[in-house]
C-alpha positions as CSV (number, residue, x, y, z in Angstrom):
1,X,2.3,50.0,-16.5
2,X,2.3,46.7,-14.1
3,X,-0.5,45.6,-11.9
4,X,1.9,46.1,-9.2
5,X,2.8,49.9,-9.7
6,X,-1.4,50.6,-9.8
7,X,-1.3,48.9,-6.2
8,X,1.7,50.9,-4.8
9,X,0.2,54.3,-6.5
10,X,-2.8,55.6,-6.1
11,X,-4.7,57.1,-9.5
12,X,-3.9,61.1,-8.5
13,X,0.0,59.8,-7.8
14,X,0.0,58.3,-11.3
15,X,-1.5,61.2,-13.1
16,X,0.8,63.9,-11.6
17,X,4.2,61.6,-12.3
18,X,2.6,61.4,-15.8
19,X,2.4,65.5,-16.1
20,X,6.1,65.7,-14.8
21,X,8.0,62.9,-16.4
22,X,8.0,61.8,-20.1
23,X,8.6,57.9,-19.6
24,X,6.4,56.1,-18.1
25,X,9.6,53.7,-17.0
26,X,10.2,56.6,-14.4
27,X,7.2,56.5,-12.2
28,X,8.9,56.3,-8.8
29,X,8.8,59.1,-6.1
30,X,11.9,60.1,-4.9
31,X,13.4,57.9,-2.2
32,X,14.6,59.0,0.7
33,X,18.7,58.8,1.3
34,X,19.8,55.8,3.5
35,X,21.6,56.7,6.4
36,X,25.2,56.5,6.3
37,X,26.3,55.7,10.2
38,X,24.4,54.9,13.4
39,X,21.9,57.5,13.2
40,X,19.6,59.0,10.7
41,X,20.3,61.9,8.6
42,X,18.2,64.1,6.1
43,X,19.8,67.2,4.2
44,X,17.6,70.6,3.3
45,X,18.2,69.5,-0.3
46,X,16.5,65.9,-0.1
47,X,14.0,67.0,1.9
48,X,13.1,69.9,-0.3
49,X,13.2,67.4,-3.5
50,X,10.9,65.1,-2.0
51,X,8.5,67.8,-0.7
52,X,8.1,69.0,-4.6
53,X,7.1,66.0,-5.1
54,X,4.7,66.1,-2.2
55,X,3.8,69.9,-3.3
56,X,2.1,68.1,-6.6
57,X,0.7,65.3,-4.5
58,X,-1.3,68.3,-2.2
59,X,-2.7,70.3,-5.1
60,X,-3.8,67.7,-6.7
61,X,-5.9,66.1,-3.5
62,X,-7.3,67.6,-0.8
63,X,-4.3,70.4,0.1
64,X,-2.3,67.8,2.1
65,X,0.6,65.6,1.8
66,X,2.7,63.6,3.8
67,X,5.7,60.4,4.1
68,X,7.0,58.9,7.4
69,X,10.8,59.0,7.0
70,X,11.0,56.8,9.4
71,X,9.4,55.0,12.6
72,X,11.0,54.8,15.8
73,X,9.7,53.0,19.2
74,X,8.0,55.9,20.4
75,X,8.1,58.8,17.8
76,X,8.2,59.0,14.6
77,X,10.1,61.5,11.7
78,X,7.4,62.9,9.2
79,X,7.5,64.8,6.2
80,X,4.2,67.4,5.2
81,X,3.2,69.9,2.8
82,X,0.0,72.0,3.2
83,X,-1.1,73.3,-0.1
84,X,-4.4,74.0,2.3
85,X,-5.4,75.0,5.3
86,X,-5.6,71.8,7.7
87,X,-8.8,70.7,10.0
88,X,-8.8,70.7,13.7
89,X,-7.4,67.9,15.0
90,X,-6.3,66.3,18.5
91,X,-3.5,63.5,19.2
92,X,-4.5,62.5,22.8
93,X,-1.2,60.8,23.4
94,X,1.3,62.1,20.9
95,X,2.5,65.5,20.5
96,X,3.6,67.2,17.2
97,X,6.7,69.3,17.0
98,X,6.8,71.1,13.6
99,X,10.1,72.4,12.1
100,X,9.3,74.5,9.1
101,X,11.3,73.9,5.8
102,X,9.5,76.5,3.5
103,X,6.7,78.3,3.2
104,X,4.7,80.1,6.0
105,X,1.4,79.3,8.0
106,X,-1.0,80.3,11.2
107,X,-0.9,77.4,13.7
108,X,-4.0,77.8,15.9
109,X,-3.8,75.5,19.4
110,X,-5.6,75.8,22.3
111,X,-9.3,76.5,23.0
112,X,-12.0,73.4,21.5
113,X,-12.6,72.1,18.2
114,X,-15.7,72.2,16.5
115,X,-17.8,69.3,15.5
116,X,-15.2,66.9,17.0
117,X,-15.5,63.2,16.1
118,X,-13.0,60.4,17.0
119,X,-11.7,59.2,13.5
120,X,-9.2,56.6,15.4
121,X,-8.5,55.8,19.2
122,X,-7.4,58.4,20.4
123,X,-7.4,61.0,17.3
124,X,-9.9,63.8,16.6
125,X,-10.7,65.6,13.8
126,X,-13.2,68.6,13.2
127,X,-14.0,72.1,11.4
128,X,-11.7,74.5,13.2
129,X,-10.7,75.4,16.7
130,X,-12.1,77.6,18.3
131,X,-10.6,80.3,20.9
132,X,-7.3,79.0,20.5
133,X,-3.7,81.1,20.3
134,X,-2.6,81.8,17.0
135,X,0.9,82.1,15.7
136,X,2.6,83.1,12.8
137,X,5.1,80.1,11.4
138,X,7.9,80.8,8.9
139,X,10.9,79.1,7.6
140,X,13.4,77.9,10.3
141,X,10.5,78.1,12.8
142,X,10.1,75.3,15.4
143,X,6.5,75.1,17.2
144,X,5.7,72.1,20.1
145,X,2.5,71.1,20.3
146,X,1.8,68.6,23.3
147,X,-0.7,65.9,23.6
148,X,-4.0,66.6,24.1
149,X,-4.0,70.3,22.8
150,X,-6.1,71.2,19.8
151,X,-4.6,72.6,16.9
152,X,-4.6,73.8,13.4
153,X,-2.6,74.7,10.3
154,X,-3.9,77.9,8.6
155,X,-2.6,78.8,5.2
156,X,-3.6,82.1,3.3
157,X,-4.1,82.9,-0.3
158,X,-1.5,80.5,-2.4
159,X,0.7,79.7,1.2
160,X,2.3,76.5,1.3
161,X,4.2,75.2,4.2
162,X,6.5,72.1,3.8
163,X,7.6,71.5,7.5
164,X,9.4,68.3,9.4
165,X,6.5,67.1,12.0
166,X,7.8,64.9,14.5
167,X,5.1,63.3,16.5
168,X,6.7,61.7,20.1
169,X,4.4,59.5,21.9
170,X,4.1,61.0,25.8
171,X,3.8,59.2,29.1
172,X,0.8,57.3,29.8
């Protein structure tokens, strides 16, 4: 294997593409499709590809996995699996809209999060929220979560949730 695919992958990349693929001459995640016209453009089946590869990624770290699709000036097109429940967290100046490929999940927003700590400007992290809303997320669902607003993914038993999460900067 070169120097440069140990850079681009970490050791918990290279150890699950080892599990699932019998040459080591095939160690490269999926790629995403490149858009064909003016806008972008992700089918169910690519996005459900690359999340099984994500799905591996989660289990094998700490329940979580995630790619940016793509970047735009202010927002951004994400793709996230949950093999785990999620911490609290708090985006003072982006919100989250989640559009649920598979799987199912409790989001929790609302109320405070506890033992809060900024882990980057404007981001907070912490162990749950507390006194918050809860609702039941399934396939096809779409949840908006605005700037500002605590919230948490909850998964039960062996729940996983592979969802779209775009996350739009809001007005200053």
């Amino acid at each position: 294997m070169s120097e440069y695919t140990e850079v681009i992958m970490d050791r918990n990349e290279i150890d699950i593409l080892r599990q699932l693929l019998p040459d080591e001459n095939q160690l490269v995640a999926p790629k995403p499709s490149q858009p064909s016209g003016p806008s972008d453009h992700w089918t169910l089946a690519v996005l459900l590809e690359r999340a099984a590869y994500l799905r591996q990624m989660a289990r094998h770290g700490d329940g979580s996995a995630g790619e940016t699709l793509k970047e735009y000036a202010s927002h951004s097109a994400q793709l996230s699996v949950r093999s785990r429940s999620g911490v609290a967290e708090l985006h003072e100046k982006f919100a989250d809209v989640f559009y649920v490929l598979d799987g199912c999940a409790t989001l929790v927003t609302g109320g405070s999060i506890a033992n809060s700590n900024h882990v980057a400007p404007g981001e907070l992290r912490g162990d749950a929220v507390q006194g918050g809303v809860r609702q039941p997320l399934r396939s096809g669902d779409v949840a908006h979560v605005p700037a500002n607003v605590p919230h948490q993914m909850l998964l039960d038993g062996d729940n996983t949730l592979t969802c779209m999460v775009f996350k739009i900067q809001e007005a200053d």
